[in-house]
N, C-alpha and C positions, 0 to 999 in steps of 0.2 A: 163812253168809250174807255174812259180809267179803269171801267169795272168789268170790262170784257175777258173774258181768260185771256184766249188766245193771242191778244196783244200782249199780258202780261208775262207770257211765256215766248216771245218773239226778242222783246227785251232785255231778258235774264240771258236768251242766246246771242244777244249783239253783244253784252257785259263779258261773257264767257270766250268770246271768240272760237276760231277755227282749233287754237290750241285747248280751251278748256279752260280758264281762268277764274278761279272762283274767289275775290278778295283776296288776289293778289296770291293766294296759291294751285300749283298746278294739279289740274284734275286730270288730264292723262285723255284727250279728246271730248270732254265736255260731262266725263263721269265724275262723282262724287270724290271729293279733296282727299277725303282714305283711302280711296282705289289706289290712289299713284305711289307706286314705290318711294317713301320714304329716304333722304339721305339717312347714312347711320351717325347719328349723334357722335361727336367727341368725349374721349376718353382718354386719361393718362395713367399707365399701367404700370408705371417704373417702379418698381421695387424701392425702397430706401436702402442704400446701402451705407453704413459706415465709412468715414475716409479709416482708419485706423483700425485696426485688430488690438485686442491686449499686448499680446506680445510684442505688436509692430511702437504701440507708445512704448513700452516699456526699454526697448531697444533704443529709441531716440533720446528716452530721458538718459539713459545710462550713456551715451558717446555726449550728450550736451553737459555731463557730470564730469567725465575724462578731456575735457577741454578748459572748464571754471577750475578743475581742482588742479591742475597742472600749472595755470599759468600765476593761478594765485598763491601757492605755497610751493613755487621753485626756489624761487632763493632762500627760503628756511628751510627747506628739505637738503640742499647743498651744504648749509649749516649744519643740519641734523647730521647728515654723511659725516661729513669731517669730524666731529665730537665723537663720532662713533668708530672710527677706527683711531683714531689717536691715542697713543698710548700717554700723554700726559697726565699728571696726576690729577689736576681739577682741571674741568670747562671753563672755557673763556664766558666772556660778556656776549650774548645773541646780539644785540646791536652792534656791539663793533665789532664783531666776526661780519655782520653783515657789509659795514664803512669800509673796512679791510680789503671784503673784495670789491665793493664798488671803486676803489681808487687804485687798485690793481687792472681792472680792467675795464671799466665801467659797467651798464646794463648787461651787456653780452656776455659780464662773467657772473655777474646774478645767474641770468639763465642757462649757464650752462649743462649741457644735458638737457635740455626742456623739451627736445624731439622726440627724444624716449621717454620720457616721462608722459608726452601728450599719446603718441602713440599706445603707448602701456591701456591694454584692456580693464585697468583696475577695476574704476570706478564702474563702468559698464559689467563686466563681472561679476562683484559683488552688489550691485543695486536688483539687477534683473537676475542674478544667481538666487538672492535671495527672495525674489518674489518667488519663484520655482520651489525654491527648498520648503517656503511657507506655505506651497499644494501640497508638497510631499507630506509634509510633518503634520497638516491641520487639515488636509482635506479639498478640495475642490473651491471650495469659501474661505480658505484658509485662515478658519478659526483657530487663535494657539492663546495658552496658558505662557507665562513668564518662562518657566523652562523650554516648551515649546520653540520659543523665539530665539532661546539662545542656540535651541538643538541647530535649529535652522540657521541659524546666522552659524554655527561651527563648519557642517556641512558645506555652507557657501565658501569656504575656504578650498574646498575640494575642486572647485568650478574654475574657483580665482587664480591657484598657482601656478597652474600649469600654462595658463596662457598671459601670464604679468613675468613671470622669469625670466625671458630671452631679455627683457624691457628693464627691467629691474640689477643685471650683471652689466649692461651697458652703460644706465643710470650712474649708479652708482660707482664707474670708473672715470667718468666722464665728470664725476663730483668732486674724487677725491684728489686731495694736494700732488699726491705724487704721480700722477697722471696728467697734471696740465700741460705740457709739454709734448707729451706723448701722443695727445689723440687730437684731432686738429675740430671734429665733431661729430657728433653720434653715431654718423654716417661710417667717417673714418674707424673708429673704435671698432663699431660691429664689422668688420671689414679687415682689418688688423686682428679682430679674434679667432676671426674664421680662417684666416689664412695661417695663423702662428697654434693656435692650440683646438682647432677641430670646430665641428657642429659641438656637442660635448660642455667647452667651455660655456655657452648663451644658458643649460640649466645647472653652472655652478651652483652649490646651497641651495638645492632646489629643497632639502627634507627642512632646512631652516627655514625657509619661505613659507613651505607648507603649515609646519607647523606654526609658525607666529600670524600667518592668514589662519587658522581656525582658531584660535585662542581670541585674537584679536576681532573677530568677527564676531565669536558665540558672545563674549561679552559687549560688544557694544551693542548689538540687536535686542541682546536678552535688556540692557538697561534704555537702550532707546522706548522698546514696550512698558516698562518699568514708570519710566516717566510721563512717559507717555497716558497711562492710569493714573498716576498721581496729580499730572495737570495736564487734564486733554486740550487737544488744539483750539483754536477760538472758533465761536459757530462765525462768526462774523465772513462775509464776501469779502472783506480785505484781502488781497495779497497779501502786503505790506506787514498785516499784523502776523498772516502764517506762515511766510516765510523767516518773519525774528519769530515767532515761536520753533522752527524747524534747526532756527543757528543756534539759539540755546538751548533745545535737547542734543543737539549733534554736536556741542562743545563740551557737554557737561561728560555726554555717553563715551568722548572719547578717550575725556581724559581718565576714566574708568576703564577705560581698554589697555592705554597706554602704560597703569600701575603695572596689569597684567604683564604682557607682551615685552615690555622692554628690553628684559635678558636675550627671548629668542631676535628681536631688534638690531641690538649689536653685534650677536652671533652673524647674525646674517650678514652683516654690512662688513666684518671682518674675511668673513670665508671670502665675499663674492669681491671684495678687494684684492685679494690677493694673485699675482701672473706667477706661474710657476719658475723657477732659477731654472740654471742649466742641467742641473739633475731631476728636476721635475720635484724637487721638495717642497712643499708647504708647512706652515706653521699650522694651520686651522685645518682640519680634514671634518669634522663632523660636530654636530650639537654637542654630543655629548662625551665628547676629548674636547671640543672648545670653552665650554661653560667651568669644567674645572679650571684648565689650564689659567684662564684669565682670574679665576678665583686666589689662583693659588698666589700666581705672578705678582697680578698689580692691585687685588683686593675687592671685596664684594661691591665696593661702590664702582669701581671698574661697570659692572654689567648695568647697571643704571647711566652710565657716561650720557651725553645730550639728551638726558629725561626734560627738562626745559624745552628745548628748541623741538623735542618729538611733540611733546604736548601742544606747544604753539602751531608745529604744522597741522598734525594728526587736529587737532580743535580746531583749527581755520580750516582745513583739506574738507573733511568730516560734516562740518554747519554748513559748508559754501554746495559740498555733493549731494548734501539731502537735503535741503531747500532749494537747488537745481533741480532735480530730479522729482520733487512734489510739485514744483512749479510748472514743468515742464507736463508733469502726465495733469496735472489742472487744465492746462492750456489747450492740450489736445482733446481732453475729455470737453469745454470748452466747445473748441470748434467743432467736433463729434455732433453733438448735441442741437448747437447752431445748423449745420446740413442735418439735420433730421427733420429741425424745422421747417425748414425751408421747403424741403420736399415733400413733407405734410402738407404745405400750404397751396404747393405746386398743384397737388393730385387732390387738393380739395377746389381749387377753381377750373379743373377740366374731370371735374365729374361729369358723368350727364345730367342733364337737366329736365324735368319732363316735362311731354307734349302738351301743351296746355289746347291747343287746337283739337286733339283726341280726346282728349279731356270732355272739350265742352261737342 
């Protein structure tokens, strides 16, 4: 009876049922397991996107640069202000210019002006100005030569001034001695200027701005590259190690900027001090009626006044914005990188899988 067909085939129909079921898959009324439409396999199609664009890290490193560099060299920038308009024959001691005002006012008078200072585009400006200038000057890959970098970093001044000025007339009245009285804070200040001497006033010294932001820029860029060949960053994955390699080329390049620039420096911090009289007279009208004037008056070390306390900020400001700002686009490029993965890994376990049933 085992060996009869048609039991054997009566069998296979009681196994299969009414529906078709052949080992547990559906045959589609009692036809062969390939007949039945097939579910469509799983697939995942998502594209890998980027969280970040270039531009979009480079914008974040530069606002995370104008927050480190403002809150870290306000009270020697305050300093700096004051040595710079003062007409005193030598600069005080940095430290107790610094003591002086802490027990004048405490913290609050360290920081004064530090809302304009944080606000000020600078560091964002000039960090991501100059990634821009380094397509311009080098190309798409922004390959550049030592001149190159300075051309670029000069350039970057052109980007920077016009939007640090409104920030920088505030600053810097908001810093100086004979103003403490006057402006209750930053707020107030920009607010008092625009009611007493126009829109107008916010780009006093704006040609002294300019010009000491591209002098000041072409040479630190041009020496940060500079150093930058002479002892490249460490290969090492430390942070740690590349951000102090970033504060000592950004202390050293600045204080190389700073030889440069200091004349247009206190020009500037002169003119943008100054509130018109009742006649609307000034002493300072332009760079170049200011630079003699001070030459002639109070003597060529005159135009170097708070070279100290510039180099102390400008070197702290400097190491703290460009090791912010390498840090920062590290981190993003970082997580970039991390979502790439991940979504590689996603679209490789919902690939399809093949039929191994078809198969055999």
């Amino acid at each position: 009876a085992s060996h009869d067909p048609r039991r054997r085939e009566a069998g296979a129909q009681n196994l299969t049922g009414a529906e078709g079921f052949s080992g547990g898959v559906p045959t589609g009324g009692g036809g062969r397991g390939k007949d039945f439409p097939q579910p469509p396999a799983q697939t995942h199609t998502t594209a890998v996107k980027m969280p970040f664009s270039r531009e979009q890290k480079e914008i974040i490193g530069g606002l995370a640069c104008n927050v480190t560099d403002a809150y870290a060299t306000q009270p020697i920038d305050q300093v700096k202000t004051q040595f710079h308009v003062s007409k005193a024959a030598r600069d005080g001691s940095v430290l107790k210019a610094l003591g002086e005002q802490a027990r004048s006012g405490g913290v609050p008078r360290l920081y004064r002006g530090v809302t304009a200072a944080a606000l000020r585009p600078q560091s964002l400006c000039m960090y991501v100005g100059n990634e821009y200038t380094k397509r311009l000057v080098g190309g798409p890959a922004g390959k550049l030569s030592w001149g190159g970098a300075a051309l670029a970093g000069f350039l970057t001044g052109y980007i920077e001034s016009p939007c640090t000025n409104p920030f920088e007339v505030v600053k810097v009245r908001m810093q100086s001695k004979e103003h403490v009285g006057r402006f209750r804070n930053s707020w107030h200040c920009a607010k008092e200027m625009l009611a007493t001497e126009g829109v107008g006033a916010f780009y006093t010294g704006f040609g002294a701005t300019l010009m000491r932001n591209c002098v000041y820029n072409g040479v630190y860029f041009g020496s940060v590259y500079a150093l930058r060949d002479l002892a490249p960053p460490p290969e090492s994955d430390s942070v740690a190690l590349k951000a102090g390699h970033d504060f000592m080329t950004g202390m050293t390049a600045a204080f190389v900027g700073v030889c440069v620039k200091q004349p247009l420096d206190v020009v500037k911090s002169r003119i943008q001090n100054q509130v018109p009289g009742p006649n609307g007279a000034l002493e300072f009208t332009s760079v170049a009626q200011a630079i003699p004037a001070i030459y002639r008056t109070e003597g060529p070390l005159a135009l170097y006044k708070g070279f100290t306390a510039t180099v102390m900020r400008l070197g702290l400001g400097s190491a703290v914005a460009l090791a912010t700002f390498d840090a920062t686009m590290a981190c993003l490029s970082s997580a970039e990188a991390e979502a790439k993965r991940m979504d590689e890994a996603t679209a490789a376990a919902f690939a399809p899988k093949p039929n191994r049933m078809e198969e055999c």
